[in-house]
LUMTI-834591 format. One record per residue (C-alpha): x, y, z; residue in three letters. Coordinates in steps of 0.05 Angstrom, whole numbers, padded with zeros to 5 digits, always signed. Layout:
XYZALA/...
***
This chain:
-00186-00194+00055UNK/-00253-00156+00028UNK/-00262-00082+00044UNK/-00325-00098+00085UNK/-00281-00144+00137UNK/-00238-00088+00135UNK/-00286-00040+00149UNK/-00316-00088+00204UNK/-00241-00083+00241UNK/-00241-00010+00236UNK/-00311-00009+00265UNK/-00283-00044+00321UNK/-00227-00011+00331UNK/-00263+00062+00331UNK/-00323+00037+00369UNK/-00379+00051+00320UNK/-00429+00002+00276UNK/-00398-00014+00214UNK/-00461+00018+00177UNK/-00437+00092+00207UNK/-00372+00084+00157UNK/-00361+00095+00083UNK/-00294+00088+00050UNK/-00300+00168+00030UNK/-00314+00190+00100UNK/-00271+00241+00126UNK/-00240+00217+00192UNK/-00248+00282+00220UNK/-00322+00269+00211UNK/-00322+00214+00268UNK/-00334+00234+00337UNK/-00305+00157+00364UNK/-00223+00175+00318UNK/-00191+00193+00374UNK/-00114+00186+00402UNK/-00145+00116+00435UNK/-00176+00101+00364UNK/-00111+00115+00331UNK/-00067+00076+00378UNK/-00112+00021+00369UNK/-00110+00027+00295UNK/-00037+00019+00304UNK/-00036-00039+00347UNK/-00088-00068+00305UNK/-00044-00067+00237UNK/+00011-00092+00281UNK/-00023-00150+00302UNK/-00072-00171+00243UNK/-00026-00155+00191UNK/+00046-00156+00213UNK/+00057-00086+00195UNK/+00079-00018+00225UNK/+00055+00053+00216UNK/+00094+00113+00240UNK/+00056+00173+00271UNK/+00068+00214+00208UNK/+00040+00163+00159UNK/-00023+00159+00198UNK/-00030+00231+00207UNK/-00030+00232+00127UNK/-00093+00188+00131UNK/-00156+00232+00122UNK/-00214+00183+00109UNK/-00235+00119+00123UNK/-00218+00094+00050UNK/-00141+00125+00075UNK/-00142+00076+00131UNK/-00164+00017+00095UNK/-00099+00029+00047UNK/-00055+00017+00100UNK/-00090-00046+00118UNK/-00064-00083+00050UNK/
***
């Protein structure tokens, strides 16, 4: 899967247009990651890629490029 449908799923997930993200953007920096975003991220990887995240590997994740590592 490219980084661009990736980016597209996170888009999704966090509510925002795809164009607002960049693979170096802090995830601090978007109003939209929120607990809601994050447990959607979670469910997301769950579901689309048959793979689990604990609560301290996501907390590790600090930019958008961060979250699109876990999606491999």
């Amino acid at each position: 899967m490219t980084n661009e449908k990736k980016l597209e799923m996170l888009a999704d997930v966090m509510g925002v247009e795809v164009s607002e993200l960049s693979e170096d953007m802090a995830l601090d920096d978007i109003v939209k990651w929120d607990s809601l975003a994050s447990v959607n991220f979670i469910v997301m990887l769950d579901d689309e890629f048959d793979k689990q995240i604990g609560a301290g590997e996501l907390k590790s994740c600090k930019t958008v490029g961060d979250l699109l590592g876990q999606m491999e």
